[in-house]
C-alpha positions in Angstrom: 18.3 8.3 -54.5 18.1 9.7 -57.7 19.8 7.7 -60.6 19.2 8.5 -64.8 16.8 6.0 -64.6 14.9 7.6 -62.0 15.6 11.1 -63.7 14.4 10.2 -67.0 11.1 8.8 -65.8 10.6 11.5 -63.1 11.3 14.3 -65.5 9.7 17.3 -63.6 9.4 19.6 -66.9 5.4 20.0 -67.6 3.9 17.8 -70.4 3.9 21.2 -72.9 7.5 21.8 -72.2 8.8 18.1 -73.0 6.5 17.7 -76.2 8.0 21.3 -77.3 11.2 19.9 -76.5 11.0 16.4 -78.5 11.4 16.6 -82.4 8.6 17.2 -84.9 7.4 13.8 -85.4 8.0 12.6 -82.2 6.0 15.6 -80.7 3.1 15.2 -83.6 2.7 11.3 -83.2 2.3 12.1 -79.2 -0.2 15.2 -80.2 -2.3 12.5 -82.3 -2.6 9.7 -79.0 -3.2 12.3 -77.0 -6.4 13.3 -79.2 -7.1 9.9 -79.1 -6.3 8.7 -82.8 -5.0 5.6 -83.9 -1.5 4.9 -84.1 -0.5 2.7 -87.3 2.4 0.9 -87.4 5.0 3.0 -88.8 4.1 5.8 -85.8 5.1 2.4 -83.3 8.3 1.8 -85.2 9.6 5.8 -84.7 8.5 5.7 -81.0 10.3 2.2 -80.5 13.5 4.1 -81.5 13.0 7.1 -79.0 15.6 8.4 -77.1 16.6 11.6 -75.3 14.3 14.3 -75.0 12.1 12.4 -77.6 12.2 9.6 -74.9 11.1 11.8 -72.3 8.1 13.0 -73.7 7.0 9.8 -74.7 7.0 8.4 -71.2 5.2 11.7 -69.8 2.9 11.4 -73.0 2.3 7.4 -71.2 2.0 8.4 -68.1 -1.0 11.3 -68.5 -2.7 8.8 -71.5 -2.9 6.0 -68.3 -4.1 9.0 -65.9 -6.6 10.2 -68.1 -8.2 6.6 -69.2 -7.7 4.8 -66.0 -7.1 7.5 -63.4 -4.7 6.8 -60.2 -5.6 3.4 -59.0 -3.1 0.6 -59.8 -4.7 -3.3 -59.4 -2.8 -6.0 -58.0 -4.1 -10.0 -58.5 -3.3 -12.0 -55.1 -2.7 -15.2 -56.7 -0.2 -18.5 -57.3 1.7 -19.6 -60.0 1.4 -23.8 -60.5 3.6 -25.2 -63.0 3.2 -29.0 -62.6 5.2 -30.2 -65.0 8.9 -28.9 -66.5 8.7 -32.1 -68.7 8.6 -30.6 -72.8 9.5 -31.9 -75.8 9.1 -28.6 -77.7 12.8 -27.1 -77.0 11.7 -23.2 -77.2 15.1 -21.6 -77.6 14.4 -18.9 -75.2 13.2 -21.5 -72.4 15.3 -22.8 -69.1 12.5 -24.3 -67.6 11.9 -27.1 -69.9 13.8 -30.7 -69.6 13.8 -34.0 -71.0 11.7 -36.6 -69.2 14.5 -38.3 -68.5 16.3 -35.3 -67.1 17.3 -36.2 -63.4 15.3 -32.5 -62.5 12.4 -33.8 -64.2 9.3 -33.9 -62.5 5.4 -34.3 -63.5 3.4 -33.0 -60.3 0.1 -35.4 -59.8 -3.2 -34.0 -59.7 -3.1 -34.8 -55.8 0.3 -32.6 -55.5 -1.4 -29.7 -57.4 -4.9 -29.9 -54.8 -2.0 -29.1 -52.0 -0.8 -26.1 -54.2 -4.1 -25.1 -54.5 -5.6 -25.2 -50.7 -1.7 -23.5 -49.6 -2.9 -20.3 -52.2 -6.4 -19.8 -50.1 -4.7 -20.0 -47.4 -2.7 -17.3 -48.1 -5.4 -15.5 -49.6 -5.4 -16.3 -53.3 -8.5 -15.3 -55.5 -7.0 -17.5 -58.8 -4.2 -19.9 -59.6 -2.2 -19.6 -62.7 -1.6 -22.7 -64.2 0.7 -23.6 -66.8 2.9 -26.4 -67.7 5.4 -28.0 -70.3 4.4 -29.9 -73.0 5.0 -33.6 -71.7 4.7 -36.2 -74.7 3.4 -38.4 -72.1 0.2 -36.8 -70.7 -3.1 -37.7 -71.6 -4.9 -34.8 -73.4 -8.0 -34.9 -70.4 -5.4 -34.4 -68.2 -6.7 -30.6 -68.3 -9.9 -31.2 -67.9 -9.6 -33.9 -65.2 -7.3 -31.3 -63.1 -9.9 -28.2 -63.3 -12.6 -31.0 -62.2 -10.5 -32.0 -59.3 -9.7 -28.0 -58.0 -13.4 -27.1 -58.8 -14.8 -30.3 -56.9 -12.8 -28.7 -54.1 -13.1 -24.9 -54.5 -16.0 -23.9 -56.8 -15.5 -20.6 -56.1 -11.5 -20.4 -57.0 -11.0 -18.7 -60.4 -8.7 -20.9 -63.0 -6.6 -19.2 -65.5 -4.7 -21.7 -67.2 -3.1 -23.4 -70.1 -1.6 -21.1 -72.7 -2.6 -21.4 -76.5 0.5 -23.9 -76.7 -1.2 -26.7 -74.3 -4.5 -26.3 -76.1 -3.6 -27.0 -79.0 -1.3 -30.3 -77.3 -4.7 -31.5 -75.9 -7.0 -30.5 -78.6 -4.6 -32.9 -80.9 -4.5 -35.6 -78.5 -8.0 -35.9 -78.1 -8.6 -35.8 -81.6 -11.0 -32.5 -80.7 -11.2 -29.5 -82.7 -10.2 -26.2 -80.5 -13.9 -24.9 -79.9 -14.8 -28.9 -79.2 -11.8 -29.0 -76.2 -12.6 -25.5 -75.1 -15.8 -25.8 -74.4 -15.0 -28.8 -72.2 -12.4 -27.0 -70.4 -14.9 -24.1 -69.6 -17.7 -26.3 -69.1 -15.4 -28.1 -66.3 -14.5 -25.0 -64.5 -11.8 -22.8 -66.3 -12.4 -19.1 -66.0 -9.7 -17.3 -68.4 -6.8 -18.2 -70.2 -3.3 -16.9 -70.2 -2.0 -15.1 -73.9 1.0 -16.6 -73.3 2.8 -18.1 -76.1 2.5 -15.8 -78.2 6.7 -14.0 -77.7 6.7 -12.3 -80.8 3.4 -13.2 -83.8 5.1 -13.3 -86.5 6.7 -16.5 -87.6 9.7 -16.0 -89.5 10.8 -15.0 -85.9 9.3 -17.9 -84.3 10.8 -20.4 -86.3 14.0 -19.2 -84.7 12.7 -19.3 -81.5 11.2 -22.5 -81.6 10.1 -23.8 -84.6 7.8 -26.7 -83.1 5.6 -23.8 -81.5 1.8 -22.4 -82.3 2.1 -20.6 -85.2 1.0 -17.1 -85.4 -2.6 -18.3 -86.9 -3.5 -20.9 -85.1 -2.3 -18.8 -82.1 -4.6 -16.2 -83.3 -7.5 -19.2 -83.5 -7.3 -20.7 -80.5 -7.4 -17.1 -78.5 -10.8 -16.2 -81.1 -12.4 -19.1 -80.1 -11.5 -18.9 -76.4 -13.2 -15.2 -76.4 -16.3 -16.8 -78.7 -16.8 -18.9 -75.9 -16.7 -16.2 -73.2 -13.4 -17.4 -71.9 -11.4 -14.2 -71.5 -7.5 -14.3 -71.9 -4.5 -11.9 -71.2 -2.4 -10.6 -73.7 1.6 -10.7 -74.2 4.7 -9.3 -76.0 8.4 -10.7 -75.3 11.0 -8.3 -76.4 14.6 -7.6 -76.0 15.7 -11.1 -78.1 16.1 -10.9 -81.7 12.6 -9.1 -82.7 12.5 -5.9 -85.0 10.9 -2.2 -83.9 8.6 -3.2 -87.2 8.1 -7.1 -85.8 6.9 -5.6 -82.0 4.6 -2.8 -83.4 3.1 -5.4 -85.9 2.6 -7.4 -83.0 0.6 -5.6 -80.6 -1.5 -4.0 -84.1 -2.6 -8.0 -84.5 -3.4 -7.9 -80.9 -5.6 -4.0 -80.5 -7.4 -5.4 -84.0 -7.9 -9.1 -82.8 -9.5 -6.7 -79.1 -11.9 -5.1 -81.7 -13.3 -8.1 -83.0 -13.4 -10.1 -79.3 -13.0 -7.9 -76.8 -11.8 -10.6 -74.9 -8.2 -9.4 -73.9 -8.1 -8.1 -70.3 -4.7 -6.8 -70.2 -1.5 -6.6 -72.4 1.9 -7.3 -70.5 5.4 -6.9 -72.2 7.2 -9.2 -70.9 11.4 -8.7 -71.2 13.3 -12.0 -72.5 15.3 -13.1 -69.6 18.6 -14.7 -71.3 21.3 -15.4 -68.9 20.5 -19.5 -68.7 18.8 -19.8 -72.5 20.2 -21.7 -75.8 19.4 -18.4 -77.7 21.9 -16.8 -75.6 24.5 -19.5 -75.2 24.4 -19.9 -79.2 25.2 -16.2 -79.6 22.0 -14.8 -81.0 21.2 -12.3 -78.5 23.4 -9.5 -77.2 20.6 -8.2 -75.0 20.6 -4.5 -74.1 20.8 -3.5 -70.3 17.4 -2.9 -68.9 15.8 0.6 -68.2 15.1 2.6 -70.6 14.0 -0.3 -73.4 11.4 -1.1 -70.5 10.0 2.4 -70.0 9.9 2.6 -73.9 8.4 -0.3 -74.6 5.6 -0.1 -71.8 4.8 3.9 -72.9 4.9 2.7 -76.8 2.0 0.1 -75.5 -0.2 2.6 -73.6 -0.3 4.9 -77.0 -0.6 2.2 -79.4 -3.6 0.0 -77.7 -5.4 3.8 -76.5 -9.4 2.6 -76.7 -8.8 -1.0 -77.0 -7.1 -2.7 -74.0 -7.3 0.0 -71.0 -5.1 -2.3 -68.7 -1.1 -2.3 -68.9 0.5 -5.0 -66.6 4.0 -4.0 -65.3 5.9 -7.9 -64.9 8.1 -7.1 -61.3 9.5 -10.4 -61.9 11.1 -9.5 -65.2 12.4 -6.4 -64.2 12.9 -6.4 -60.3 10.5 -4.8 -58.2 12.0 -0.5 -58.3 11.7 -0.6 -62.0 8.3 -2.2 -62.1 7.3 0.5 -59.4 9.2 3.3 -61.6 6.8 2.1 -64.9 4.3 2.9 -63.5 5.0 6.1 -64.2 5.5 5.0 -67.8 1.6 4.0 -68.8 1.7 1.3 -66.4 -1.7 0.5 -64.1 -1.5 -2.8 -63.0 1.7 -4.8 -61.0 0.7 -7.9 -61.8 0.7 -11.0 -59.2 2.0 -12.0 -56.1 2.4 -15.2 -58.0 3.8 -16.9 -54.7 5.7 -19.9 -56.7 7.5 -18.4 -60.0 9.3 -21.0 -61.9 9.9 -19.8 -65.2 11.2 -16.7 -65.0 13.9 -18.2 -62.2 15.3 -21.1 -64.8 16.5 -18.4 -67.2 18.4 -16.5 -64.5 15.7 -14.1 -63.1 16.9 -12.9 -60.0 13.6 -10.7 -59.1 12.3 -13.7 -56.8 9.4 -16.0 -57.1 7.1 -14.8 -54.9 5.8 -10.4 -53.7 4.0 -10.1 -50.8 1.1 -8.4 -51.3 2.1 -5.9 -48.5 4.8 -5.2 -50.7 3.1 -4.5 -53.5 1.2 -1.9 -52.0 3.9 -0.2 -50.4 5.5 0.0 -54.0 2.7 1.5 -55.3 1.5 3.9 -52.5 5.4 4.8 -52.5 5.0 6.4 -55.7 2.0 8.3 -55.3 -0.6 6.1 -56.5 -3.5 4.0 -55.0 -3.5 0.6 -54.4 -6.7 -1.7 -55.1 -6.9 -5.9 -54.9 -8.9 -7.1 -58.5 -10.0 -10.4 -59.4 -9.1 -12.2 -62.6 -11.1 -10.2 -64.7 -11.0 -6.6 -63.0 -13.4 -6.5 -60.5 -12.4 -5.3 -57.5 -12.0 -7.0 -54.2 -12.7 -5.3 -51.2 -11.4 -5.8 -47.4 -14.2 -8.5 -46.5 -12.6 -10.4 -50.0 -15.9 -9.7 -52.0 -15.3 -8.7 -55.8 -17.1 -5.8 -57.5 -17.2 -5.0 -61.2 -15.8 -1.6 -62.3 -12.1 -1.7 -62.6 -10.5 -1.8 -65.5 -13.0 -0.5 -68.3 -12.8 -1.5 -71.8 -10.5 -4.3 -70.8 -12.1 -6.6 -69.0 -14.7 -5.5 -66.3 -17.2 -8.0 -66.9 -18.3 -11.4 -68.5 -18.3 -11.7 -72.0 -21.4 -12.9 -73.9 -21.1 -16.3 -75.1 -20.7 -15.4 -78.6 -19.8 -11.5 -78.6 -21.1 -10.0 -82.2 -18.1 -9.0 -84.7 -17.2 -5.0 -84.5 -16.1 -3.4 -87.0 
């Protein structure tokens, strides 16, 4: 059924007819991605406030950027989400999912309750488990490293991508380790990658609004160095649609494609739309968030040009934005859906009504559905084949293989 969403990202008028038909400096900031030249900064703030014709263009502009660079494939991760504990004393103002310990909801999953987690994702055919949890006051800093010892002892061959820059610095502090020190006993006891999460929106006068006991923006930005120096890969993030500027989001993600060129540790980027319905930031009146749609497909197209020969993979979240508008950006620079995550928990406390769990059948029909082929990866962007073995090759720049231990700087 066609709708104006649908329309707008379906646009059937050739790629010359909509750049002829967006404004000058729309149409000569899309001629200079297409060429392949940087974007700076004020070229993300004027495609942040596209609309119309302008819009249109942009998306297309996306859309042949992601065929070009990546071709037709789009990856899918079968994996499941663990978050052991919804105990935190940090109060991010954007958060449902956190509670006070003494919350009657409260709980603080053992490391015998996350092996069952575990064995029920490879049994449904999980190749990693995403771990993350709150920030509980009373848990013993080697409570990371004593849980990837437990999961390895069981499954060496699991990948682990867990604990966001947030926890490591919690555990560095409360082992009295510096970040490299606690990193390097996390990898060394079995964690393959971590998630870039935490990061919302890098730049602080914004984050002391949303939560002003959170990583800053350079101690974020040292913990994630280190992690790549140590051949740890991560993922990259953005949350938008909360009280974040056009300027503050293309800042952001020019911190992130210039911290790539130094690492080249990043494996994906994924914007990730605030959820607000069940949050303080939206109880208190802070927010007035705009309907989803088109800030989705603008924000996901604005990505593809602006990270263009730094971070070749785009993550679409279905889980933010329901599963027919994460299968219509993928015609907006989109080449990757994500997870079928199996046990969502975060996303669901703030009023997230997309579900907690895709089957991975699903996933592929979205994908085939709109005219593009579906492929299993790993962590890191191998890809899996039908017998479950994983092949490097997927994903170039961003991610196809092992990093060195210490990667040499780039200019």
């Amino acid at each position: 059924m066609s709708t104006p969403l649908h329309d707008l990202v379906l646009d059937d008028r050739p790629l010359d007819r909509l750049l002829a038909d967006a404004s000058q400096e729309t149409r000569g900031i899309l001629d200079r991605a297409l060429n392949r030249e940087e974007l700076g900064v004020e070229d993300g703030i004027h495609l942040l406030g596209t609309e119309g014709d302008d819009l249109a263009a942009l998306i297309r502009c996306a859309d042949a950027i992601r065929r070009e660079d990546v071709g037709d494939e789009v990856t899918y991760v079968v994996n499941r989400n663990i978050n052991w504990t919804n105990i935190c004393f940090v109060g991010c103002q954007f958060c449902a999912f956190a509670v006070h310990r003494k919350d009657p909801n409260a709980y603080n999953h053992s490391i015998d309750d996350v092996l069952v987690k575990v064995q029920d994702a490879i049994d449904r055919g999980a190749s990693e488990v995403c771990m993350q949890g709150g920030i509980n006051p009373e848990s013993d800093g080697m409570f990371y490293r004593d849980l990837l010892i437990a999961i390895k002892e069981r499954h060496p061959k699991l990948h682990i991508h867990a604990f966001s820059p947030m926890e490591i610095m919690y555990g560095a502090r409360r082992t009295n380790l510096s970040y490299r020190e606690f990193l390097t006993i996390l990898r060394d006891a079995g964690l393959g990658t971590i998630p870039g999460t935490a990061a919302e929106i890098l730049d602080d006068d914004v984050r002391e609004i949303l939560s002003h006991k959170k990583v800053d923006v350079a101690t974020w930005v040292d913990i994630v160095t280190t992690a790549h120096e140590l051949g740890l890969r991560s993922s990259s993030t953005i949350m938008y649609g909360h009280i974040e500027t056009p300027e503050q989001i293309a800042r952001h993600v020019v911190l992130i494609r210039d911290l790539q060129k130094r690492t080249g540790g990043f494996t994906e980027f994924v914007p990730l739309r605030f959820i607000h319905t069940l949050t303080e930031l939206y109880k208190r009146g802070l927010v007035d968030p705009p309907k989803g749609g088109e800030i989705d497909f603008r924000m996901y197209a604005f990505s593809r040009l602006m990270l263009r020969g730094s971070i070749d993979n785009l993550q679409t979240s279905w889980v933010k934005l329901g599963a027919e508008l994460s299968q219509l950006t993928l015609k907006a620079g989109c080449n990757d859906f994500g997870g079928t995550l199996m046990e969502e928990s975060i996303t669901k406390s703030a009023g997230g009504d997309a579900g907690e769990y895709l089957p991975e059948e699903e996933i592929r029909r979205l994908i085939l559905e709109i005219g593009r082929i579906p492929v299993q990866r790993n962590t890191t962007y191998g890809r899996i084949d039908s017998e479950g073995a994983a092949h490097h090759g997927v994903g170039g720049r961003s991610g196809s293989s092992p990093l060195p231990a210490r990667p040499a700087a780039t200019a």
